[in-house]
C-alpha positions, -999 to +999 in steps of 0.1 A: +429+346-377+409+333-409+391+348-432+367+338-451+346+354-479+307+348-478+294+328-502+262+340-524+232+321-529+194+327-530+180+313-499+145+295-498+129+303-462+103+278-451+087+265-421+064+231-416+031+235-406+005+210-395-030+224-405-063+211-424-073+234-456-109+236-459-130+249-496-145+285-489-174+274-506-188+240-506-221+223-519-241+193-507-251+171-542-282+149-535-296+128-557-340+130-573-334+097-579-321+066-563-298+036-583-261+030-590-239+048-603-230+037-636-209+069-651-195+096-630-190+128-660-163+149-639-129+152-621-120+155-593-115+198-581-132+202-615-151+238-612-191+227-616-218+251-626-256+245-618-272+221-644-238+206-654-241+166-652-220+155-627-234+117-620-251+090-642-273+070-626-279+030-644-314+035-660-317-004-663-346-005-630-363+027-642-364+013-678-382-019-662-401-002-645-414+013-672-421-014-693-438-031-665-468+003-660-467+002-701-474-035-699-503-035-668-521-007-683-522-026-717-540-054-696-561-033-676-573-012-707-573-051-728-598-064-696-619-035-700-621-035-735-631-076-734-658-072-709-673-042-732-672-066-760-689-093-746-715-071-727-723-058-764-722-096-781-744-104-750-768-073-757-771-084-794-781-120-789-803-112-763-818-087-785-828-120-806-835-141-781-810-159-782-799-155-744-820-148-716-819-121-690-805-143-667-776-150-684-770-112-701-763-098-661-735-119-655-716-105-691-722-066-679-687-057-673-674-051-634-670-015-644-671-004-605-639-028-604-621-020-638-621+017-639-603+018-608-576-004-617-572+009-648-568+048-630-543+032-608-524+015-637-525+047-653-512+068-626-483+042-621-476+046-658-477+085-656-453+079-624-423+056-637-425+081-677-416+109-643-389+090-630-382+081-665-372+114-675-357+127-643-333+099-638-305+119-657 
């Protein structure tokens, strides 16, 4: 008979396990806005706290957008503003007879058609300065 002596060792006891993990708390991010994705400011399993920037969107569309309301309400209010002038150049020379009243209705501005589109340029304006400053 044999004998040996045992031999001493710390022994690791594991088993393999197939299995899915799944958070314990998890959050659904959706966007105010809609646009690429030109910067994303965190790492993956980085903790977030509410208000921390997580995504930047590309503000080249909004800042286009921008500059095209800023533009059309500049022409609507430039429209308006010309067909006030010549309604009061008209008003003058036909204060000295120098038009008649035939031709001073034609130079009364369309204001029933202005005002509106000037509204509606303003509102777009008020609309993309929004997006403007909610894109982040």
């Amino acid at each position: 008979m044999t004998v040996a002596t045992p031999l001493i060792k710390p022994i690791v006891d594991w088993d393999d396990y197939i299995g899915r993990f799944e958070a314990r708390q998890s959050v659904e991010v959706r966007p105010r806005v809609s646009g690429y994705v030109a910067r994303i400011a965190f790492r993956d399993g980085e903790f977030a706290r509410a208000g921390d920037l997580l995504y930047v969107i590309d503000s080249r569309p909004y800042d286009a957008a921008l500059a095209q309301a800023r533009a059309e309400s500049a022409r609507a209010r430039a429209t308006a503003d010309l067909a006030h002038r010549n309604l009061a150049r008209s008003v003058t020379l036909f204060k000295q007879n120098a038009i008649s009243r035939e031709e001073l209705i034609p130079a009364a501005p369309p204001l029933p058609r202005l005002m509106p589109r000037w509204r509606r340029r303003m509102r777009a304006l008020r609309r993309a300065r929004s997006m403007f400053r909610s894109r982040g």
